[in-house]
Every structure is written in C-alpha cells, then in structure tokens.
HTML snippet that shows the backbone in 3Dmol.js (N, CA, C, O; Angstrom):
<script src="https://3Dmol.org/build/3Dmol-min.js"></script>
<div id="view" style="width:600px;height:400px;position:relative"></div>
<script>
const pdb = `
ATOM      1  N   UNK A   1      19.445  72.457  44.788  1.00  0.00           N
ATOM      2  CA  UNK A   1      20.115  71.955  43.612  1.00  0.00           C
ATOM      3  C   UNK A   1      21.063  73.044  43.110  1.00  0.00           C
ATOM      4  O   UNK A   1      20.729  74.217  42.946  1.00  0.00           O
ATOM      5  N   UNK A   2      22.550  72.426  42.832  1.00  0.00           N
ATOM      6  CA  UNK A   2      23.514  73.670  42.312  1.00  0.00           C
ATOM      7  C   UNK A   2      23.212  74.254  40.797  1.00  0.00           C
ATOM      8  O   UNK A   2      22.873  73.553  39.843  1.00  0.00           O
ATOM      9  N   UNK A   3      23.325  75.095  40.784  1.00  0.00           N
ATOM     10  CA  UNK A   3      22.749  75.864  39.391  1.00  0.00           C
ATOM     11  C   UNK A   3      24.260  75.762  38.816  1.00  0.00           C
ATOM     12  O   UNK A   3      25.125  76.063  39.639  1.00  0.00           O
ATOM     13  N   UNK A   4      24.799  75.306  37.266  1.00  0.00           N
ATOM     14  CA  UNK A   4      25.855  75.875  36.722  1.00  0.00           C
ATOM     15  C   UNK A   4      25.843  76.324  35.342  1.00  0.00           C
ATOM     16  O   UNK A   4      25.139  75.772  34.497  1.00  0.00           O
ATOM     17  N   UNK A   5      26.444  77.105  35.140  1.00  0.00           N
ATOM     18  CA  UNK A   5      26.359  78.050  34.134  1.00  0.00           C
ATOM     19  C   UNK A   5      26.763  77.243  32.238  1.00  0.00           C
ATOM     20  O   UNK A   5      27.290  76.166  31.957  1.00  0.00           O
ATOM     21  N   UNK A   6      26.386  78.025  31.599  1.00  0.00           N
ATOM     22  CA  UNK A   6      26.590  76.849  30.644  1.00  0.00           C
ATOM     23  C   UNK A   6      27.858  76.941  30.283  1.00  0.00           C
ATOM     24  O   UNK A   6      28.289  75.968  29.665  1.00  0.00           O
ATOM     25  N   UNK A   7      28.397  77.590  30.429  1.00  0.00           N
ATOM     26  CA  UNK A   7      30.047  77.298  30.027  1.00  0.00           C
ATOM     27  C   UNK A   7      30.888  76.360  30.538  1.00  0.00           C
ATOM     28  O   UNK A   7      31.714  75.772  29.839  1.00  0.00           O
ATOM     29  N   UNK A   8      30.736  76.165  31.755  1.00  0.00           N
ATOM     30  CA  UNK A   8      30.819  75.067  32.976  1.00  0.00           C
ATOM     31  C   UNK A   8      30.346  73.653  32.765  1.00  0.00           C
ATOM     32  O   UNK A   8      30.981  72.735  33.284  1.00  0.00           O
ATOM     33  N   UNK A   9      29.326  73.427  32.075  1.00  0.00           N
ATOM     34  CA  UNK A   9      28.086  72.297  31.427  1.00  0.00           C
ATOM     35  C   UNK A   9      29.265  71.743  30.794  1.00  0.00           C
ATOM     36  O   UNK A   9      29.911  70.782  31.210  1.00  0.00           O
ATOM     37  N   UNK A  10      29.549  72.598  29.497  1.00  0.00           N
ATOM     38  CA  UNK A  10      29.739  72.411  28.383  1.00  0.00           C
ATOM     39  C   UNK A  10      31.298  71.783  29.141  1.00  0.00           C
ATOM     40  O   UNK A  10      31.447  70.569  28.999  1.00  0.00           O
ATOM     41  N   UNK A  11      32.105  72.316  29.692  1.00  0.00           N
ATOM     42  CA  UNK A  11      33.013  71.868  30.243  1.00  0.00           C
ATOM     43  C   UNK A  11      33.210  70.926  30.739  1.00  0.00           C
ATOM     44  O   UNK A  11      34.127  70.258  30.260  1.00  0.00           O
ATOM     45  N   UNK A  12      32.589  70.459  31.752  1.00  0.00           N
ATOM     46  CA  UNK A  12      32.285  69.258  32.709  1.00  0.00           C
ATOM     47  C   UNK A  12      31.410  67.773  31.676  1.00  0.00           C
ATOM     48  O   UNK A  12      31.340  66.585  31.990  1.00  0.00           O
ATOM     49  N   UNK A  13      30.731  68.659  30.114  1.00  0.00           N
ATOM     50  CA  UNK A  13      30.284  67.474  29.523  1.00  0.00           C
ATOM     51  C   UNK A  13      31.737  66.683  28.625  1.00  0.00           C
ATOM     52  O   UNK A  13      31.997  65.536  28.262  1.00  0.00           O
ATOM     53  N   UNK A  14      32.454  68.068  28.539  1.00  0.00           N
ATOM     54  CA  UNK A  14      33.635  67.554  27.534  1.00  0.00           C
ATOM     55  C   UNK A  14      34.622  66.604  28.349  1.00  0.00           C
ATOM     56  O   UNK A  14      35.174  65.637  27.823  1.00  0.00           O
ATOM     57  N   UNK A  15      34.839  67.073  30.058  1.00  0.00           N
ATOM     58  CA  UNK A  15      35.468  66.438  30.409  1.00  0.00           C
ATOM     59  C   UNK A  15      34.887  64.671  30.704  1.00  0.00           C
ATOM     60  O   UNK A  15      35.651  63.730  30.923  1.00  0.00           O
ATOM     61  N   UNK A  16      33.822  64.611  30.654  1.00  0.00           N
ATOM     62  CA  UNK A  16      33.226  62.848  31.208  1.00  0.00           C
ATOM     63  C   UNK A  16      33.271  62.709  29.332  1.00  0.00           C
ATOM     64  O   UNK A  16      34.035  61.813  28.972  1.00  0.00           O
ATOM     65  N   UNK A  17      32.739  63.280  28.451  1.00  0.00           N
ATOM     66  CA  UNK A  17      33.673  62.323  26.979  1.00  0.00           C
ATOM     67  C   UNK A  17      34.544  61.942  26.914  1.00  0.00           C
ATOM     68  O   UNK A  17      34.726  60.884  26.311  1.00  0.00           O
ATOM     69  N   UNK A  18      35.562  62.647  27.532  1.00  0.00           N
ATOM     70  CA  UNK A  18      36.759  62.249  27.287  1.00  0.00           C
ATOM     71  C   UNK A  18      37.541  60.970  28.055  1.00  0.00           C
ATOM     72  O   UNK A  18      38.665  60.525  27.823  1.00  0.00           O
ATOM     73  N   UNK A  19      36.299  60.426  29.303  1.00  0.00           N
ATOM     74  CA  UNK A  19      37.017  59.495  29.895  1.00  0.00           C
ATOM     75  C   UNK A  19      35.909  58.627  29.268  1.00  0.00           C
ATOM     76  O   UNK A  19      35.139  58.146  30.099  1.00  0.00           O
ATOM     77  N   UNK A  20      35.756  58.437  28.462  1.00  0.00           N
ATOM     78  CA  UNK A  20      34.854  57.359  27.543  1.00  0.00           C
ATOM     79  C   UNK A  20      35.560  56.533  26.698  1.00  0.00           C
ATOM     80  O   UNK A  20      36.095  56.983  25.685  1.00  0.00           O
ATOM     81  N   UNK A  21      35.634  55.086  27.083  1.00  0.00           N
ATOM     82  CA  UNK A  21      36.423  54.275  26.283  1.00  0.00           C
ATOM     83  C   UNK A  21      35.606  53.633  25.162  1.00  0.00           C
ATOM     84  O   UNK A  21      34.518  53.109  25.401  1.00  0.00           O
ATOM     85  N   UNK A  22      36.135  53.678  23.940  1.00  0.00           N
ATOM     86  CA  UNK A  22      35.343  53.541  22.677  1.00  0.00           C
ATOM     87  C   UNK A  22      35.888  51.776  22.350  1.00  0.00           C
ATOM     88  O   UNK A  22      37.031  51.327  22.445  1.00  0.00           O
ATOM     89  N   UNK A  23      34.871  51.196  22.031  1.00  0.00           N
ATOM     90  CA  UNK A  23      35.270  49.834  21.701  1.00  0.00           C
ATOM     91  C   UNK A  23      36.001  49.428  20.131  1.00  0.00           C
ATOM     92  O   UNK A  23      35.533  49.882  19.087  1.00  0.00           O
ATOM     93  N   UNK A  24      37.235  48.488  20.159  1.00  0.00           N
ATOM     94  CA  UNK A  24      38.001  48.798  18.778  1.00  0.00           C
ATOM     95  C   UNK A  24      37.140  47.982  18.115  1.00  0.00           C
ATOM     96  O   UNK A  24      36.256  47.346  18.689  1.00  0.00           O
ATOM     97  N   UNK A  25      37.409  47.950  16.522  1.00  0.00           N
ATOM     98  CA  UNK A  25      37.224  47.120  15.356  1.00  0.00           C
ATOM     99  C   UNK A  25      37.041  46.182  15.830  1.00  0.00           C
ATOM    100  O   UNK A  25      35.873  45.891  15.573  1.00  0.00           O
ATOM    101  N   UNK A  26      37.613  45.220  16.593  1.00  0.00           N
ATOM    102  CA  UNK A  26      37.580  43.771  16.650  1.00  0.00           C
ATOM    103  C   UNK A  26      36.420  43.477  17.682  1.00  0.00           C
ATOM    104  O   UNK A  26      35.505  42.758  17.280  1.00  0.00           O
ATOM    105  N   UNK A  27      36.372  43.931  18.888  1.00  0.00           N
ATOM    106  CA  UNK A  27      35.422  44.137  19.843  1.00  0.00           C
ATOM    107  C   UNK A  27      33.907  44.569  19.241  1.00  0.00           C
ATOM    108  O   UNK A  27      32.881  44.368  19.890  1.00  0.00           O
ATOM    109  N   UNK A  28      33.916  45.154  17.985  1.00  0.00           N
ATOM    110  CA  UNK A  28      32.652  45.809  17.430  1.00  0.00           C
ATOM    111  C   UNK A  28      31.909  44.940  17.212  1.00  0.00           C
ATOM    112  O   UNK A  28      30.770  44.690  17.608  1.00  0.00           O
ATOM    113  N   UNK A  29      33.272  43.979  15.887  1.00  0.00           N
ATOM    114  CA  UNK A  29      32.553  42.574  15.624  1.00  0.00           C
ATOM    115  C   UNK A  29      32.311  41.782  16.076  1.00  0.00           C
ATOM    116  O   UNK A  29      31.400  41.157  15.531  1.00  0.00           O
ATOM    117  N   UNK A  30      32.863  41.211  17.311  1.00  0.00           N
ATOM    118  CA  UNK A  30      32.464  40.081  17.950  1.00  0.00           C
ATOM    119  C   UNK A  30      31.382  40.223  18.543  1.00  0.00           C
ATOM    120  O   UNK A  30      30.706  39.194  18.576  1.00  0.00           O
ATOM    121  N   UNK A  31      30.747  41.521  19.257  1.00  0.00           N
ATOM    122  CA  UNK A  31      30.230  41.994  19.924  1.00  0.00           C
ATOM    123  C   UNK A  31      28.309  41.971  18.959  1.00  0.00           C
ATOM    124  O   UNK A  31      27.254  41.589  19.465  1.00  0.00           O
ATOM    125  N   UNK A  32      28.537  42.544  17.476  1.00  0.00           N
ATOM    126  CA  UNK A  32      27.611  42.543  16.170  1.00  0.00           C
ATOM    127  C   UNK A  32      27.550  41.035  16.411  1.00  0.00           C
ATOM    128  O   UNK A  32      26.440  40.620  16.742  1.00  0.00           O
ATOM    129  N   UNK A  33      28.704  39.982  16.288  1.00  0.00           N
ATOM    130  CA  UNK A  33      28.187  39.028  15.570  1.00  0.00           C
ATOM    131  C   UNK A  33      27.176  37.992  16.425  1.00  0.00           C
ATOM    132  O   UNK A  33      26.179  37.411  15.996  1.00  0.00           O
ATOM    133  N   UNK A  34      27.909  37.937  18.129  1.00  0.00           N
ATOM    134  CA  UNK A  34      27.090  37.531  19.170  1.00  0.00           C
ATOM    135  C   UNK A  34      25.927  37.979  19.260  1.00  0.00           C
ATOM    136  O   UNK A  34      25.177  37.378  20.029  1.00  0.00           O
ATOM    137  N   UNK A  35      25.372  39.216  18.486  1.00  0.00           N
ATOM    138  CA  UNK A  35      24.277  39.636  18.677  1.00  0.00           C
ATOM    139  C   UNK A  35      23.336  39.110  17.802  1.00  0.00           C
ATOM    140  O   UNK A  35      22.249  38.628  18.118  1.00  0.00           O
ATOM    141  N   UNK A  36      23.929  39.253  16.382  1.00  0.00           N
ATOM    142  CA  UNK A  36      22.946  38.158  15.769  1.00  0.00           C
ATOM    143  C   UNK A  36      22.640  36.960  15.705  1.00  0.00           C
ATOM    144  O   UNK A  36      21.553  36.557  15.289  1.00  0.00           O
ATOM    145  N   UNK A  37      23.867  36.015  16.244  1.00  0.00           N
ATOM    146  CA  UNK A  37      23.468  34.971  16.975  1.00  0.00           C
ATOM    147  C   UNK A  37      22.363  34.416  17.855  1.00  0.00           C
ATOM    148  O   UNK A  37      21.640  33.420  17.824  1.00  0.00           O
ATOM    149  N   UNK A  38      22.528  35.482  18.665  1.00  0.00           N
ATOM    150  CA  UNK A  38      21.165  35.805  19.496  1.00  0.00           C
ATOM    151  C   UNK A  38      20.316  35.783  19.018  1.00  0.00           C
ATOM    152  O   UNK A  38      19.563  34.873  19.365  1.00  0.00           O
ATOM    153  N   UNK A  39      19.946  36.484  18.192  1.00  0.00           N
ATOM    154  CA  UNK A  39      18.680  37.059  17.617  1.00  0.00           C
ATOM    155  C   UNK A  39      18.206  35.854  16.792  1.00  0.00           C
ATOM    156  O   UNK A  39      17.014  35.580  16.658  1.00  0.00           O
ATOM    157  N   UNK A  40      19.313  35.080  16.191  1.00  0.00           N
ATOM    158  CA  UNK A  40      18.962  33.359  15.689  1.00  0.00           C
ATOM    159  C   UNK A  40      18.521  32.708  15.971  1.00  0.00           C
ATOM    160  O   UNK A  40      17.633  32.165  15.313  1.00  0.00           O
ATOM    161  N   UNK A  41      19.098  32.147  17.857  1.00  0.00           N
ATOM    162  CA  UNK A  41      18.597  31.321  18.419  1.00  0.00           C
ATOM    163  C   UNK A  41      17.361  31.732  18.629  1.00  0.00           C
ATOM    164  O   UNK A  41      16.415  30.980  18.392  1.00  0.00           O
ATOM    165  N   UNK A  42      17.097  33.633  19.348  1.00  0.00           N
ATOM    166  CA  UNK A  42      15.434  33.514  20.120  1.00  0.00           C
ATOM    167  C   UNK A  42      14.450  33.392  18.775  1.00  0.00           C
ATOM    168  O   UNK A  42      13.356  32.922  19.088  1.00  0.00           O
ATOM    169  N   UNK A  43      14.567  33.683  17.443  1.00  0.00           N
ATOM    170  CA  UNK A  43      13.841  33.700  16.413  1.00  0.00           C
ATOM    171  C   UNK A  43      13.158  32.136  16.725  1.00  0.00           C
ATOM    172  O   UNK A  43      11.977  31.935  17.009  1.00  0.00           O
ATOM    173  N   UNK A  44      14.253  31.079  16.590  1.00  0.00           N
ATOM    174  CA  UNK A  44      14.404  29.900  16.459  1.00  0.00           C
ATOM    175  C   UNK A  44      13.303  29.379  17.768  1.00  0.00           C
ATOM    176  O   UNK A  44      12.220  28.860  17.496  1.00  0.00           O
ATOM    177  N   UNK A  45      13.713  29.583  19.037  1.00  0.00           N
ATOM    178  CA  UNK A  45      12.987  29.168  20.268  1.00  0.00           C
ATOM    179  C   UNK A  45      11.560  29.901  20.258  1.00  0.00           C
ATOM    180  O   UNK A  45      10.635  29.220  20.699  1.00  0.00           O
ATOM    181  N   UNK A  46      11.238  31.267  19.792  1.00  0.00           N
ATOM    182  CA  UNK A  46       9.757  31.480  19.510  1.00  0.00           C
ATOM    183  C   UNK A  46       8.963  31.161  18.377  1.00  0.00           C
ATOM    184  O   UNK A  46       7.748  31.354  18.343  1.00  0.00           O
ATOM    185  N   UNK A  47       9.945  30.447  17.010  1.00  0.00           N
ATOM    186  CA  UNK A  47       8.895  29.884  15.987  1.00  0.00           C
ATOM    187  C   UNK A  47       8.275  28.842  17.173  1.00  0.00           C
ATOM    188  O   UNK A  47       7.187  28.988  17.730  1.00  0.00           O
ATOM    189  N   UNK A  48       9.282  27.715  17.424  1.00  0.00           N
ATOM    190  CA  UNK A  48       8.652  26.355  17.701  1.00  0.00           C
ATOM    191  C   UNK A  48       8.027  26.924  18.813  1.00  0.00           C
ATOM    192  O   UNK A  48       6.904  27.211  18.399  1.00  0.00           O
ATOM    193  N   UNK A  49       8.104  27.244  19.954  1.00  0.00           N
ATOM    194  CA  UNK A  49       7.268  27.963  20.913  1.00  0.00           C
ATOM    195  C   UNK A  49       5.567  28.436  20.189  1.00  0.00           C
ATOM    196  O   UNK A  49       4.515  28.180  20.774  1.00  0.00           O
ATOM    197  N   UNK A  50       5.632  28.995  19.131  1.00  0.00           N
ATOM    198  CA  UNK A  50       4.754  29.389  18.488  1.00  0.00           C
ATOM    199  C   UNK A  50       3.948  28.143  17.748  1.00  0.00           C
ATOM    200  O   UNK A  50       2.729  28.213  17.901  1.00  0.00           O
ATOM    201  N   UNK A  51       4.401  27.064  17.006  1.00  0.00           N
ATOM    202  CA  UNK A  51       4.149  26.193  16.636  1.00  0.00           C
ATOM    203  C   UNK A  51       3.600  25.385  17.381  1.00  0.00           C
ATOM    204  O   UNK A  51       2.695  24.715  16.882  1.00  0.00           O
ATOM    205  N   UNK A  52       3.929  25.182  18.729  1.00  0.00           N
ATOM    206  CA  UNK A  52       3.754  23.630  19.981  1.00  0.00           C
ATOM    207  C   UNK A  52       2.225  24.560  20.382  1.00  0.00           C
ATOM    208  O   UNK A  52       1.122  24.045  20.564  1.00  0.00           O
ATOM    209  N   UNK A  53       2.502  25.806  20.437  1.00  0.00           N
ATOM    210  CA  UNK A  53       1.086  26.322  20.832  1.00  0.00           C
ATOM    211  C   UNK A  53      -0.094  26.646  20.238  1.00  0.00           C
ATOM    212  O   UNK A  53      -1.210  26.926  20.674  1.00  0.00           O
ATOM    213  N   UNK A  54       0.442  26.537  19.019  1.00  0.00           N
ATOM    214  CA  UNK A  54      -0.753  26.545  17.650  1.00  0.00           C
ATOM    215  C   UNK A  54      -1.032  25.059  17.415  1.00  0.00           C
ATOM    216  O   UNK A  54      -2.194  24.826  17.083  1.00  0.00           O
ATOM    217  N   UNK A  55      -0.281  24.086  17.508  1.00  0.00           N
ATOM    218  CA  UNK A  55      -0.784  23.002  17.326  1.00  0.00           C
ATOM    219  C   UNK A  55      -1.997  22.459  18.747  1.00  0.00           C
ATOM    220  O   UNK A  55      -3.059  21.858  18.581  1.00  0.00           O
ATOM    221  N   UNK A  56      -1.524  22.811  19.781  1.00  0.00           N
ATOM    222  CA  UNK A  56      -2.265  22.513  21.021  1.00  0.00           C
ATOM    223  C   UNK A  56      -3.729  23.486  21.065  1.00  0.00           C
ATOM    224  O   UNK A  56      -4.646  23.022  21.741  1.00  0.00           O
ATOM    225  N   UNK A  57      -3.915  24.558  20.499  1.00  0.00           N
ATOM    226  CA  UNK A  57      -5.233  25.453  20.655  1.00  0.00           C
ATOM    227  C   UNK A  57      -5.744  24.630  19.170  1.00  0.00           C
ATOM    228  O   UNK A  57      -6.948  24.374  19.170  1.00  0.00           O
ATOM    229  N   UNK A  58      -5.061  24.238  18.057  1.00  0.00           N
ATOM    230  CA  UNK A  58      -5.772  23.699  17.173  1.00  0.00           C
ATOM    231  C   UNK A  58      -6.533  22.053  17.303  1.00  0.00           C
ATOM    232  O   UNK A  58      -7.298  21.439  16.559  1.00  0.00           O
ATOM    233  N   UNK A  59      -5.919  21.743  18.575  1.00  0.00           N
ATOM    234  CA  UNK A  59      -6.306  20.642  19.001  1.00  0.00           C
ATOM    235  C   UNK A  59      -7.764  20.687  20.077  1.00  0.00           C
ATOM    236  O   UNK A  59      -8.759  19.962  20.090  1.00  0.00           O
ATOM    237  N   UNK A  60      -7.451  21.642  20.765  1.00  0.00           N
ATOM    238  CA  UNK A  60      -8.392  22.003  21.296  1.00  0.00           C
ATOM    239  C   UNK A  60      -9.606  22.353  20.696  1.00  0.00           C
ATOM    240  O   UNK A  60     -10.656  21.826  21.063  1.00  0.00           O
ATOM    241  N   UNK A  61      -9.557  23.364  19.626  1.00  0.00           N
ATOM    242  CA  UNK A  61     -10.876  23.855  19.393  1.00  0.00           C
ATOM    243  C   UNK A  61     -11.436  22.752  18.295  1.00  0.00           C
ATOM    244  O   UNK A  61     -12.659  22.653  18.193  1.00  0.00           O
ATOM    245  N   UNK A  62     -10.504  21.833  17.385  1.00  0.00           N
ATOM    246  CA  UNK A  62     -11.445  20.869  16.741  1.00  0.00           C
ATOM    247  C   UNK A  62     -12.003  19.419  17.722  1.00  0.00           C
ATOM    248  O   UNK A  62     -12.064  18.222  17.442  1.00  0.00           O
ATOM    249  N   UNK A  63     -12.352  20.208  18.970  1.00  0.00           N
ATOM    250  CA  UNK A  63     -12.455  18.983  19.962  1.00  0.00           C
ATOM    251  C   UNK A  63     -14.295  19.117  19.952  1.00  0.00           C
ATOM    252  O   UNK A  63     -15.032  18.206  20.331  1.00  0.00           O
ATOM    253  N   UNK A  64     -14.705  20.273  19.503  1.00  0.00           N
ATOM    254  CA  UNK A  64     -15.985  20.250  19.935  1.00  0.00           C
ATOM    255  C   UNK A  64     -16.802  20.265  18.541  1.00  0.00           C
ATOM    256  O   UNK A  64     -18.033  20.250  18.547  1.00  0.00           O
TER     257      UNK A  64
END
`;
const viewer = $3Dmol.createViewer("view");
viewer.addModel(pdb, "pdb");
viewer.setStyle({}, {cartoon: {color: "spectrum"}});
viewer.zoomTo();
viewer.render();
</script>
C-alpha cells in the first residue's frame, strides 16, 4: 500500500472537492419535495398495512 504524506492528502482531498458538482436551489427542492412525498405515501401504505393486520390477528385470537 502507497504511503502519502499529509501534505499530498490534503492536496489530492482538495483536488476531488473541487470536481464535486453541488446541486442548485431548484434541484434542492424538487429533490426535498419528492422526498416527502415519499415519506407520505410509505406512512400511508404501512398505516393500512398495519391496520389489515391488526384487524386479521384480532380476528383470530377472539376465535377461541
């Protein structure tokens, strides 16, 4: 494994920042808002998920 010195590090870290493309304003938001979207729908698909399966074990156990 090549050993490099930290001045070199520090160099080679500044140079890969610098080819780092930063996403604009508009991209931020669309990007935020699709996300909470997301987070809407799966909320949404694990209540009732949660519900269809609480109703079915509650069916079950007042069986006996």
């Amino acid at each position: 494994m090549a050993r490099t010195n930290p001045l070199g590090f520090l160099q080679q870290v500044r140079a890969e920042a610098a080819k780092v493309v930063w996403p604009n304003r508009q991209e931020t938001l669309v990007s935020t808002v699709m996300v909470l979207i997301m987070i809407a729908v799966a909320s949404l698909f694990f209540m009732a998920a949660d519900q269809i399966i609480s109703f079915f074990v509650g069916l079950l156990l007042n069986l006996g």
